[in-house]
C-alpha positions as a Markdown table, in Angstrom:
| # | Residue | x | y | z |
|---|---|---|---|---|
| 1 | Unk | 20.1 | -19.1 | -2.4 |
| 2 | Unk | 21.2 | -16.7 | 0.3 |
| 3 | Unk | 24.7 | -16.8 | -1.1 |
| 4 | Unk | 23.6 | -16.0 | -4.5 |
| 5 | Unk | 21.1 | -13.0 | -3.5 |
| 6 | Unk | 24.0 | -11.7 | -0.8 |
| 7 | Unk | 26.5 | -11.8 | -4.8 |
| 8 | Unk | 23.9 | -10.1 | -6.3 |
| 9 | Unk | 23.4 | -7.4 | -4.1 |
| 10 | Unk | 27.0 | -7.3 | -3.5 |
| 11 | Unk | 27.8 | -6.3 | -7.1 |
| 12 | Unk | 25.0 | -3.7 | -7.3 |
| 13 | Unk | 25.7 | -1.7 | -4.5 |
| 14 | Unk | 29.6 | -1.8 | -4.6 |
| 15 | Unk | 30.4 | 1.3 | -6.1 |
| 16 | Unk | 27.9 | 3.3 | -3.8 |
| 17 | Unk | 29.7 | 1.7 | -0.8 |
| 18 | Unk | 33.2 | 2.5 | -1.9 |
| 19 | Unk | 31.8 | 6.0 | -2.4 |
| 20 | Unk | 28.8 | 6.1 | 0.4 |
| 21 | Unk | 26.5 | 9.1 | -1.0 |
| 22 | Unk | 26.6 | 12.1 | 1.4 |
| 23 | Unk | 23.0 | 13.7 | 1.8 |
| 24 | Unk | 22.3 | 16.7 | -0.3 |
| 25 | Unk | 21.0 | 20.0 | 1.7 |
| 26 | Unk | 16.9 | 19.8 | 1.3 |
| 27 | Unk | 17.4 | 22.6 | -1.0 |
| 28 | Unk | 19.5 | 20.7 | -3.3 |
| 29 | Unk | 17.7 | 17.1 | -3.3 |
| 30 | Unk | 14.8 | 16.6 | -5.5 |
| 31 | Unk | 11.2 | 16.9 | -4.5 |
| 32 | Unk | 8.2 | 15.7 | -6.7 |
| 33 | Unk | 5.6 | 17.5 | -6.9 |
| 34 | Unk | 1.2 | 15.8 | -6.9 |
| 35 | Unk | 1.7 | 15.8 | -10.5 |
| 36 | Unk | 5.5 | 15.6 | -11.3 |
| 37 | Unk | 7.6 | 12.5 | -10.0 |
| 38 | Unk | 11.0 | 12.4 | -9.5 |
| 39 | Unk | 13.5 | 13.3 | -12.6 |
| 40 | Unk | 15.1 | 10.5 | -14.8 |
| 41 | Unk | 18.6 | 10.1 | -14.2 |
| 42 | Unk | 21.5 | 8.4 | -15.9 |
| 43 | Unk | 22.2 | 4.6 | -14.3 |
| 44 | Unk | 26.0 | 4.6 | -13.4 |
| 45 | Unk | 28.6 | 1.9 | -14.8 |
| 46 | Unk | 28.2 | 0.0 | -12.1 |
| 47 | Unk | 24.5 | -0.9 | -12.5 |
| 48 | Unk | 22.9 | -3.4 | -14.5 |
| 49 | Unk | 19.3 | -4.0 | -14.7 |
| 50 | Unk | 19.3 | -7.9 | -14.9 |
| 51 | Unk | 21.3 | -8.4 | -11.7 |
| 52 | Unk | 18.6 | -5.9 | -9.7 |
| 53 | Unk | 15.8 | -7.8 | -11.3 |
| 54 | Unk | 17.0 | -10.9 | -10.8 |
| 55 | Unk | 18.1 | -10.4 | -6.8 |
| 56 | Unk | 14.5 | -9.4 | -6.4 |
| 57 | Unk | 13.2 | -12.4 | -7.8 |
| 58 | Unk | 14.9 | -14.6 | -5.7 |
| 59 | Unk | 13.4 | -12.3 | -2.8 |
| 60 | Unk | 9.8 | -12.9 | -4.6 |
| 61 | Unk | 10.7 | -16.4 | -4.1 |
| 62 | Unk | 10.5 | -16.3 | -0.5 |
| 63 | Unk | 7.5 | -14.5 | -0.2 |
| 64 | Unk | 5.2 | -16.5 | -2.5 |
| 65 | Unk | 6.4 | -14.7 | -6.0 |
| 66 | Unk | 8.4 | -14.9 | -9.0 |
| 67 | Unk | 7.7 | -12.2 | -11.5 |
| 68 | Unk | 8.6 | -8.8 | -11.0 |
| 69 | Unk | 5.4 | -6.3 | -11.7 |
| 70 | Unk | 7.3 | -3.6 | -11.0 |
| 71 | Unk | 10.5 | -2.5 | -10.1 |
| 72 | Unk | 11.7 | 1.2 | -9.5 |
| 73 | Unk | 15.0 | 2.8 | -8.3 |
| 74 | Unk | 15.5 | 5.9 | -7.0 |
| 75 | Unk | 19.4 | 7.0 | -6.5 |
| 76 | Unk | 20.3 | 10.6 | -5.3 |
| 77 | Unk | 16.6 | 11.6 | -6.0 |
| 78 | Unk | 16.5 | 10.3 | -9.4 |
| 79 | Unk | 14.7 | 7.9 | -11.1 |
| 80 | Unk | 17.5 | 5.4 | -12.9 |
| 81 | Unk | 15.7 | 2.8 | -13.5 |
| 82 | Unk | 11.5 | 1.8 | -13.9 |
| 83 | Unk | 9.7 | -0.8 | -15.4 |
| 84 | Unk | 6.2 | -2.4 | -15.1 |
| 85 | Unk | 5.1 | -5.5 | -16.4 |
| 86 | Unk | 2.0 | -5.9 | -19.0 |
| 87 | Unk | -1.3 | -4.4 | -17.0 |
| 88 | Unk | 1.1 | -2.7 | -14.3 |
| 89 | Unk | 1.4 | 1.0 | -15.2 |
| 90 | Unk | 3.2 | 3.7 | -13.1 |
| 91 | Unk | 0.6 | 5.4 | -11.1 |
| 92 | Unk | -1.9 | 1.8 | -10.7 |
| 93 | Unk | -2.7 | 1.0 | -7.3 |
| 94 | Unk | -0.8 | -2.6 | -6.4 |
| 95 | Unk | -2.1 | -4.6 | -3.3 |
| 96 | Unk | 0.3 | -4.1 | -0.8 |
| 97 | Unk | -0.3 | -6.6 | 1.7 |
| 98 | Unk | 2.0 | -6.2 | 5.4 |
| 99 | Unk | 3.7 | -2.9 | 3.6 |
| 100 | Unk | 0.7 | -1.6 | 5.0 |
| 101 | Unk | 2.1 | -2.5 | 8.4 |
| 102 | Unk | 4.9 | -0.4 | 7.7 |
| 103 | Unk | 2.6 | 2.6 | 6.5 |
| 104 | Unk | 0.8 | 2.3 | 9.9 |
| 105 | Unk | 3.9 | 2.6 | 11.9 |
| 106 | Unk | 4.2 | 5.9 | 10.2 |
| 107 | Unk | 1.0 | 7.3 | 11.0 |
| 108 | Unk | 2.1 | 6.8 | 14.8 |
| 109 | Unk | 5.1 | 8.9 | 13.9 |
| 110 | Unk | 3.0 | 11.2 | 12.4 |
| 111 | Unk | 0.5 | 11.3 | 15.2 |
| 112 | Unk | 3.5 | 12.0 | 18.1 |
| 113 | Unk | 4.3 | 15.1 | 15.9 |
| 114 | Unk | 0.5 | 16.0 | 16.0 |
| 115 | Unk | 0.4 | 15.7 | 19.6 |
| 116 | Unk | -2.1 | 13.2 | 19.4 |
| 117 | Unk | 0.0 | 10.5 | 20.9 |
| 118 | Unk | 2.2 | 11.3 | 23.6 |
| 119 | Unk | 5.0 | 8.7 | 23.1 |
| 120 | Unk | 5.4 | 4.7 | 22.1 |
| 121 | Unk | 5.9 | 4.0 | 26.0 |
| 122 | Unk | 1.8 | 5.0 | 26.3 |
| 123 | Unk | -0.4 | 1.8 | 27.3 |
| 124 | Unk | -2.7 | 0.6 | 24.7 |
| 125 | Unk | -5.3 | 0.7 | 27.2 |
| 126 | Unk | -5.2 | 4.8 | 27.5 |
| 127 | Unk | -6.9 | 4.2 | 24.2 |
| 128 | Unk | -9.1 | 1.5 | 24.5 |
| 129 | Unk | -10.3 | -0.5 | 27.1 |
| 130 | Unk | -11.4 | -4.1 | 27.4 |
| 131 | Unk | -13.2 | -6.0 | 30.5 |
| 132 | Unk | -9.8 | -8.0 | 31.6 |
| 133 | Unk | -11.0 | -11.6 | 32.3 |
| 134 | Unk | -8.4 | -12.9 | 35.1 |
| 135 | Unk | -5.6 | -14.2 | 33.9 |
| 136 | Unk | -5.0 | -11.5 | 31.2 |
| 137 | Unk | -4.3 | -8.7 | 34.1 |
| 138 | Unk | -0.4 | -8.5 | 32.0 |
| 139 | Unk | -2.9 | -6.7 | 28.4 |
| 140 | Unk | -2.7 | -3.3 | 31.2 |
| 141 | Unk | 1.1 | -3.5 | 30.5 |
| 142 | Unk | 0.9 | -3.4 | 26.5 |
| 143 | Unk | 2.1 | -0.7 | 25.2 |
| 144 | Unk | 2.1 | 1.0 | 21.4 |
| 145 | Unk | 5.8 | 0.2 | 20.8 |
| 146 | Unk | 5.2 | -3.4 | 21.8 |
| 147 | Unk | 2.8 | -3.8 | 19.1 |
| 148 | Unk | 5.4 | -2.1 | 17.0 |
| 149 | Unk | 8.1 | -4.3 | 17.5 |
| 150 | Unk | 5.4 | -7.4 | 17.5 |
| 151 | Unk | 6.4 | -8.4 | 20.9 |
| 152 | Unk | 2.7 | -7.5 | 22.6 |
| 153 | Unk | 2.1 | -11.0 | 24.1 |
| 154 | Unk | -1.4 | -11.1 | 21.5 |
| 155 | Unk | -1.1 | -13.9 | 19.3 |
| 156 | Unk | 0.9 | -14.4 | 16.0 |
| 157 | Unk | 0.2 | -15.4 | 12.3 |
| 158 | Unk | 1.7 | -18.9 | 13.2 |
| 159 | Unk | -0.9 | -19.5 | 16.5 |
| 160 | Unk | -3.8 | -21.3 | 15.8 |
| 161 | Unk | -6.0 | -18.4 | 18.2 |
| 162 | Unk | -4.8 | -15.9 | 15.3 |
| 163 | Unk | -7.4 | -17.6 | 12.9 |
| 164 | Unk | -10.1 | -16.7 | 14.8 |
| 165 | Unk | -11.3 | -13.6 | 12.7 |
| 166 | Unk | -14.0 | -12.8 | 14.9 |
| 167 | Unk | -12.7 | -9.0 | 15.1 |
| 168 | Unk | -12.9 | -8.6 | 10.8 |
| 169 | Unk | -16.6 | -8.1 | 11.2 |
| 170 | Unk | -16.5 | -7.6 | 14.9 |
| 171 | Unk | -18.9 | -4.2 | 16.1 |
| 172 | Unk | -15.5 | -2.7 | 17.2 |
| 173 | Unk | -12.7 | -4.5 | 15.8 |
| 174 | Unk | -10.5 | -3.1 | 17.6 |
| 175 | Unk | -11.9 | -4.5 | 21.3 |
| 176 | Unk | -12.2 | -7.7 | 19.6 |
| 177 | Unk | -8.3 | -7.9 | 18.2 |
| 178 | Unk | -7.4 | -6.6 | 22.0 |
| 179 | Unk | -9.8 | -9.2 | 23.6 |
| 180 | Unk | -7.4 | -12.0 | 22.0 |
| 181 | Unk | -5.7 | -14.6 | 24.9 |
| 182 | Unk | -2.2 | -13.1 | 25.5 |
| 183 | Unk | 0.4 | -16.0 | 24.6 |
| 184 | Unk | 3.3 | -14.5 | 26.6 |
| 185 | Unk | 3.5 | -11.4 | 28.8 |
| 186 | Unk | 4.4 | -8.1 | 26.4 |
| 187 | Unk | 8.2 | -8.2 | 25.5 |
| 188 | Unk | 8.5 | -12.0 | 26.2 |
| 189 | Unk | 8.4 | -13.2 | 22.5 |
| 190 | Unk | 8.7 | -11.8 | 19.4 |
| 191 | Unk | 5.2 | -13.0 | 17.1 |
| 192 | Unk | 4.9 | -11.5 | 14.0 |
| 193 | Unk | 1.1 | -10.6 | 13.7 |
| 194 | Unk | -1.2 | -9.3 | 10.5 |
| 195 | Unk | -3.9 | -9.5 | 12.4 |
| 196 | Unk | -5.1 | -9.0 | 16.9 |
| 197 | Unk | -1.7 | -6.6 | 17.4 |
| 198 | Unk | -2.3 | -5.1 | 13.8 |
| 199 | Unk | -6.1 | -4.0 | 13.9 |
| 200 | Unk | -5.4 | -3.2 | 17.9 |
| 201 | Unk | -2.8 | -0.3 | 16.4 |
| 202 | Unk | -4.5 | 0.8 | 13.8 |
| 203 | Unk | -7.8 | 1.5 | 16.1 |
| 204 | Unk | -5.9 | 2.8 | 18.6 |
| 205 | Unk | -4.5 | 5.2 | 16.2 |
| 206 | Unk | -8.1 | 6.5 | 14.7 |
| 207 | Unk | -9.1 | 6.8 | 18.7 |
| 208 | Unk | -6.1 | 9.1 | 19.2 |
| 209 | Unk | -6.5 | 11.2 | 16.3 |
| 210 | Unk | -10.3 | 11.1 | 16.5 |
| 211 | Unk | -10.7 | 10.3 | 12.7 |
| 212 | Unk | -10.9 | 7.9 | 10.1 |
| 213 | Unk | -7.4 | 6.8 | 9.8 |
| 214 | Unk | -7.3 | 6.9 | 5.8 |
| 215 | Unk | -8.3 | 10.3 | 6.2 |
| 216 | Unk | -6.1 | 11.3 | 8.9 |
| 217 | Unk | -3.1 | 9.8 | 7.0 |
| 218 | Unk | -4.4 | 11.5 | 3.9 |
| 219 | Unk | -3.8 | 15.0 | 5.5 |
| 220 | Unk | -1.0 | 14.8 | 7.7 |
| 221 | Unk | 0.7 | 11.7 | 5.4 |
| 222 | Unk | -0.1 | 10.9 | 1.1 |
| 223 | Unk | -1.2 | 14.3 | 0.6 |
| 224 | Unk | 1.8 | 16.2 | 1.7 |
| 225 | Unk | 4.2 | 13.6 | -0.1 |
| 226 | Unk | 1.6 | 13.8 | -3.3 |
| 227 | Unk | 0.6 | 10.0 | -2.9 |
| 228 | Unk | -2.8 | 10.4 | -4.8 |
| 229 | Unk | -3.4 | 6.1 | -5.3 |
| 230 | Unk | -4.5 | 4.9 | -2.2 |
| 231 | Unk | -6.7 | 2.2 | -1.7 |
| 232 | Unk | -7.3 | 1.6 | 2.3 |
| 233 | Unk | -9.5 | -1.3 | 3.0 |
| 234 | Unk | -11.5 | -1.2 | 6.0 |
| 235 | Unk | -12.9 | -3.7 | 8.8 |
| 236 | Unk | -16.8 | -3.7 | 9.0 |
| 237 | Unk | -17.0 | -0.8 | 11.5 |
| 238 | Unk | -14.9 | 1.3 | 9.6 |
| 239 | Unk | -11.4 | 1.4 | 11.1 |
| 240 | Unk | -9.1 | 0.6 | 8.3 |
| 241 | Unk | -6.9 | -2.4 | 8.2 |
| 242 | Unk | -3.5 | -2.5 | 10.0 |
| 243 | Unk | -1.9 | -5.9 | 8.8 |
| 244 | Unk | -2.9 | -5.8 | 5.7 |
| 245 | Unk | -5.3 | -3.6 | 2.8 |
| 246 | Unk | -3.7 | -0.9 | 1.5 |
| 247 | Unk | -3.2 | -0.8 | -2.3 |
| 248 | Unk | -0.8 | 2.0 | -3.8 |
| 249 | Unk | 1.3 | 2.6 | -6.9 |
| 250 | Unk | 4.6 | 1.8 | -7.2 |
| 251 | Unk | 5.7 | 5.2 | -7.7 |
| 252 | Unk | 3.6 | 6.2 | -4.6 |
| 253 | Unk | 6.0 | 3.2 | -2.9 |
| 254 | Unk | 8.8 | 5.6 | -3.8 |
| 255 | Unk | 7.6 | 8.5 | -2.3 |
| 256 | Unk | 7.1 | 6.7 | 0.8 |
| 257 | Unk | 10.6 | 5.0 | 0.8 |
| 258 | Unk | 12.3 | 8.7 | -0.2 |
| 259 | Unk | 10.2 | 10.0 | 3.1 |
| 260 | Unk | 12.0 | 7.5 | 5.4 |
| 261 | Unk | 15.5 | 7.9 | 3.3 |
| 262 | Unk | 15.4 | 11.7 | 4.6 |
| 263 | Unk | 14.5 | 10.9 | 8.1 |
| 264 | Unk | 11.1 | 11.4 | 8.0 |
| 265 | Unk | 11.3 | 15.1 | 6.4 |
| 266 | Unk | 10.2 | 15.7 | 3.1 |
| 267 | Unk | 11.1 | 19.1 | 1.5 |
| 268 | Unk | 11.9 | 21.1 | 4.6 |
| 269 | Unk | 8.8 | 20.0 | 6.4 |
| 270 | Unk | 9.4 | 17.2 | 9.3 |
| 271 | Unk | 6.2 | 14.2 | 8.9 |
| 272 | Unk | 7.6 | 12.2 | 10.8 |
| 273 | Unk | 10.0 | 13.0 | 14.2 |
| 274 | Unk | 13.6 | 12.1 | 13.1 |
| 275 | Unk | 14.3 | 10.4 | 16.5 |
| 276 | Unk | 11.1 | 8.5 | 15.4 |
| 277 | Unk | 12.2 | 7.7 | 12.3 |
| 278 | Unk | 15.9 | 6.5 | 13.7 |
| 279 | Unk | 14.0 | 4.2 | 16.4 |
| 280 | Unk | 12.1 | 2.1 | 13.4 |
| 281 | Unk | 14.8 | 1.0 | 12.2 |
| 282 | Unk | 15.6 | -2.8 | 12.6 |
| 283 | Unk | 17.6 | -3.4 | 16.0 |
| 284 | Unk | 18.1 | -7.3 | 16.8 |
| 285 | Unk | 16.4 | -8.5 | 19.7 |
| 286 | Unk | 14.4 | -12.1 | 20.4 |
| 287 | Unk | 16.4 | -13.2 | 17.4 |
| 288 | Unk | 14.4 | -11.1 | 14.9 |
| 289 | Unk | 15.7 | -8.0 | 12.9 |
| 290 | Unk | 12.8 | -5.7 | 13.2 |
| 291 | Unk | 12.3 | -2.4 | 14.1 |
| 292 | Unk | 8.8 | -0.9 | 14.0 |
| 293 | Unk | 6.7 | -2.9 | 11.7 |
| 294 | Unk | 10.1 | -2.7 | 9.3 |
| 295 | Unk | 12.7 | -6.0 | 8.4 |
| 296 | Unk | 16.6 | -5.6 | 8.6 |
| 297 | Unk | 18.0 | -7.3 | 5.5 |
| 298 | Unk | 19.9 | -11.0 | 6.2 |
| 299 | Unk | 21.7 | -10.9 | 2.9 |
| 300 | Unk | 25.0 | -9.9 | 3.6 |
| 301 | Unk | 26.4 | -8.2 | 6.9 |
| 302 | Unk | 27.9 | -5.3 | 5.1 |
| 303 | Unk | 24.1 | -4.3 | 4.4 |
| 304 | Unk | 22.8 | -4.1 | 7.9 |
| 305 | Unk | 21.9 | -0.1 | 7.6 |
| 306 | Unk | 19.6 | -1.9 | 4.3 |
| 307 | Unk | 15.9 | -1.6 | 5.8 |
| 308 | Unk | 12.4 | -3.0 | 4.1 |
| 309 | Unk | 8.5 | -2.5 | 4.2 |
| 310 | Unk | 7.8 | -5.9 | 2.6 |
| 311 | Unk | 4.6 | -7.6 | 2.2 |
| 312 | Unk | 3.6 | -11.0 | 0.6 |
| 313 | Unk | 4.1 | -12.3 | -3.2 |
| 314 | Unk | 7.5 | -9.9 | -3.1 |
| 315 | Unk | 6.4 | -6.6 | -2.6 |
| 316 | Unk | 9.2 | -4.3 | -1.3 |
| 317 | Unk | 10.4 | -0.7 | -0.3 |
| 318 | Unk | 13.9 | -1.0 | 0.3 |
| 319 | Unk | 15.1 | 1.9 | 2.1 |
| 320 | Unk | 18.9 | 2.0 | 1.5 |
| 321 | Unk | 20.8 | 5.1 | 3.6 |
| 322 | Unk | 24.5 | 4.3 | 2.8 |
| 323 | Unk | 23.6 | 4.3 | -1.1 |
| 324 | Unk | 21.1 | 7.4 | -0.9 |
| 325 | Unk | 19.1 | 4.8 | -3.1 |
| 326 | Unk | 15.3 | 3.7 | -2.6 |
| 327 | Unk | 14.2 | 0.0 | -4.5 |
| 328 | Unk | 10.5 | -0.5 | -5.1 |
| 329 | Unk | 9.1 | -3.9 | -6.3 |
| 330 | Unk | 6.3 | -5.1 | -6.8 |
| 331 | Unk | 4.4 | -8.8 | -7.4 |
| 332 | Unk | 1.3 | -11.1 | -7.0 |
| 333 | Unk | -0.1 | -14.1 | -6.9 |
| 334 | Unk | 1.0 | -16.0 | -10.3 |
| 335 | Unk | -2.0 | -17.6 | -12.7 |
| 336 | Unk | -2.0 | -20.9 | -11.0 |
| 337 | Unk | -2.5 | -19.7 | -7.4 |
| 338 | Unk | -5.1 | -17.4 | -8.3 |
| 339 | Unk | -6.9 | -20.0 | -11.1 |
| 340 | Unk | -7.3 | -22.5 | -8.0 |
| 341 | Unk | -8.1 | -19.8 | -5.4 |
| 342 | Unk | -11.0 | -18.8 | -8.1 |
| 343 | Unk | -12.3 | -22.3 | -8.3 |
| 344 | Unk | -13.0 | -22.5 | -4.2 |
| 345 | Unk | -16.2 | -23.8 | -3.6 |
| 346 | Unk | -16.8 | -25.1 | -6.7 |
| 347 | Unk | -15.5 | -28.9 | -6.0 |
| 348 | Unk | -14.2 | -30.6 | -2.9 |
| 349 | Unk | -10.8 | -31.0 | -4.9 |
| 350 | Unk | -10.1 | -27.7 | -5.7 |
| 351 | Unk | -10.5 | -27.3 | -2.5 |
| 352 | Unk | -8.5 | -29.6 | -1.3 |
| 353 | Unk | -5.7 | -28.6 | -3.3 |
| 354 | Unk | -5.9 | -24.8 | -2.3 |
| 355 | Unk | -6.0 | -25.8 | 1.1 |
| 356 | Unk | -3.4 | -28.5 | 1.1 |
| 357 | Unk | -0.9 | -27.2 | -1.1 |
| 358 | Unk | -1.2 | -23.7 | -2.5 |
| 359 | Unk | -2.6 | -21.7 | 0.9 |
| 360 | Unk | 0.1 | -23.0 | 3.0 |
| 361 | Unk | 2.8 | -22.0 | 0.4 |
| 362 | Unk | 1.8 | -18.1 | 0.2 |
| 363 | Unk | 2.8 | -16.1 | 3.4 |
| 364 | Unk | -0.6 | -14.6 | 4.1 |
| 365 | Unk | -1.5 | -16.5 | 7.7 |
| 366 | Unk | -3.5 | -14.0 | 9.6 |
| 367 | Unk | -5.3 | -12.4 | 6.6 |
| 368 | Unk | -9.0 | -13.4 | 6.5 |
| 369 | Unk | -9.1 | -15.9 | 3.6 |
| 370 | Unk | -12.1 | -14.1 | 2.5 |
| 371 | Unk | -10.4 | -10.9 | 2.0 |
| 372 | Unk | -6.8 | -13.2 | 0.4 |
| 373 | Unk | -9.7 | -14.9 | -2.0 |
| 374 | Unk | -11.1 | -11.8 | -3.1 |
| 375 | Unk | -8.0 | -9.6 | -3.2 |
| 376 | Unk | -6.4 | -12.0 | -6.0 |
C-alpha cells in the first residue's frame, strides 16, 4: 500500500520537482479576498485528477475513510482542481477532527507575534497552576513546545489514563487535563495526545491572550485570511477544544494551508513569525515525524519537505513547499459506522459491535465518545 501511494504521488508531483516552483514576490501571488477565493487555473499535462483522488483514498484508508468529500488543489495560487461530493459544497463547514490540533499550534504563533506569549521555551505552569501531588514535581518542567511536539510526559491517546474525560466537563478543563499522572518526564517519549496535552494548550493559550480563544483566533487568525466557516466547539467552561472540534470548509482548509505555504505571511502582513512557521515543521526525533502539532509525510523520501494537518476519517491540508501546491481533502465516517454509532443504546448488540469492532477501527482514541457519537 505504501509502495502504491509513494507511485502515485511520485507521478503527480514529478514535473513540479523537475521544475521546483520559485515563490512569486507577495505582490505577484494571489490573495483572496472574504468574498472572492482563489482564481481557477489551468491543470498542467502532468496532472490527472484520478491519480490525486485515488492517492488520497488510500490515505482515507488509514485514517478510518474511503470516499473523498472533498478535494481541492491549489498550485501557484490557483485553484486547478475542486470537487465536492453530493451534500459537500465549497464554503460548508466539514468536522475537522486533530486538524484542529494543527489550527491551535498556529494560534501560539500568532500569540508570540502579539506579545502575549513570550517564546515556546515558557513553562506551562507561568500560565496555569496546579497543586503538584509528590511525585509529579517533573509537570514544573513542561513547557509549551513540549506539548507541541507531544512529548510533555501527560498521557497519550493509546494510555488507558487518557480515557478519563473528567476534564470535558471539568469547572476548568484546563487544570483538570494538567492534573493528569505524567507517564514519562517531558521530552522522554513522544505520545500523541487529543486530549490532557491538547485542552492544557489550548487553555493556556486563552489565559495568555486573556480571551475566548475562537475569538482571539477570529481577529488576529480567520478574519485576516477571510475564513468566515468556523465552527469551534467548546469544553463546558468555555475554553474551546484543542484535540479536536473545529469544523471549517474546505476552501477555508486552503486558506490555511496557503498561510503556512508563504511562511506564515499572508499578503504582506506576517500572522504568524516565519522562524515560527520554519520550527513547525516535521523534524524526526523519538522515531516520529512531527513538528508542532503537524506530520512529515512517509510516502516517499524525495517528499520529506511534504508537511500535513491531518485529522481522522482522511481529512488533510497538505502543505507542499517544493511544488508551491496546497492539497485539501476531506472525509467522514461512511454509512455503516455512523448507522451503528446511531443505534448505541438501543440493544446490547449494537453495542457490542460498535465497541468491539467499529470504535477500535476509527482513529478517534482520546475524543470523548459522547462528542465522536454526536459529531457523526
Amino acid at each position: 500500500m505504501k509502495k502504491l501511494a509513494a507511485l502515485i504521488l511520485t507521478f503527480l508531483c514529478l514535473a513540479a520537482l523537475l521544475a521546483p516552483a520559485a515563490y512569486a514576490s507577495q505582490a505577484e501571488r494571489p490573495w483572496p479576498s472574504a468574498t472572492e477565493f482563489f482564481p481557477k487555473g489551468t491543470p498542467m499535462p502532468w496532472y490527472l485528477a484520478p491519480l490525486l483522488e485515488g492517492y488520497l483514498m488510500i490515505q482515507g484508508v488509514r485514517n478510518g475513510n474511503v470516499f473523498n468529500d472533498s478535494v481541492l488543489v491549489l498550485h501557484r495560487g490557483e485553484v486547478i482542481y475542486e470537487r465536492h461530493a453530493r451534500g459537500w459544497e465549497a464554503d460548508k463547514p466539514h468536522q475537522m477532527y486533530s486538524v484542529t490540533k494543527s489550527v491551535l499550534s498556529a494560534l501560539v504563533g500568532v500569540a508570540i507575534a502579539d506579545g502575549r506569549i513570550d517564546s515556546v521555551g515558557q513553562k506551562v505552569t507561568a500560565f496555569i497552576d496546579i497543586d503538584i501531588v509528590p511525585g509529579q514535581e517533573c509537570k514544573r518542567d513542561i513547557t509549551i513546545e513540549h506539548l507541541l511536539r507531544q512529548t510533555s510526559g501527560l498521557p497519550g491517546d493509546d494510555d488507558d489514563e487518557s480515557n478519563a474525560f473528567a476534564w470535558w466537563e471539568a469547572p476548568s478543563s484546563g487544570k483538570a487535563a494538567f492534573a493528569f499522572p505524567q507517564m514519562a518526564k517531558p521530552g522522554e517519549r513522544f505520545a500523541y495526545s487529543s486530549g490532557p496535552g491538547m485542552q492544557t494548550l489550548a487553555a493556556l493559550i486563552a489565559k495568555a491572550v486573556n480571551r475566548n480563544l475562537s475569538e482571539y483566533a477570529q481577529e488576529k487568525l480567520f478574519g485576516p485570511l477571510g475564513m468566515t466557516s468556523i465552527v469551534w466547539d467548546a469544553a463546558a467552561d468555555g475554553v474551546n477544544y484543542g484535540g479536536f472540534g473545529l469544523s471549517m470548509s474546505p476552501r477555508d482548509m486552503a486558506r490555511f494551508g496557503w498561510l503556512y505555504l508563504n511562511n506564515g505571511e499572508w499578503n504582506g502582513t506576517q500572522i504568524i513569525p516565519a522562524d515560527y512557521v520554519e520550527a513547525s515543521k516535521p523534524q524526526r526525533g523519538l522515531g516520529m515525524n512531527y513538528g508542532y502539532l503537524f506530520w512529515g509525510t512517509s510516502d516517499f523520501k524525495r517528499f520529506e519537505t511534504v508537511y500535513d494537518a491531518s485529522g481522522s476519517f482522511g481529512n488533510f491540508i497538505f502543505i507542499m513547499p517544493e511544488q508551491d501546491t496546497v492539497i485539501v481533502r476531506t472525509g467522514s465516517a461512511g454509512p455503516v459506522t455512523r448507522t451503528v454509532a446511531k443505534g448505541m443504546g438501543s440493544s446490547k448488540i449494537v453495542e457490542a459491535i460498535f465497541m468491539g469492532i467499529v470504535y477500535p477501527l476509527v482513529p478517534l482514541k482520546g475524543v470523548p465518545l459522547e462528542y465522536f457519537i454526536a459529531n457523526l
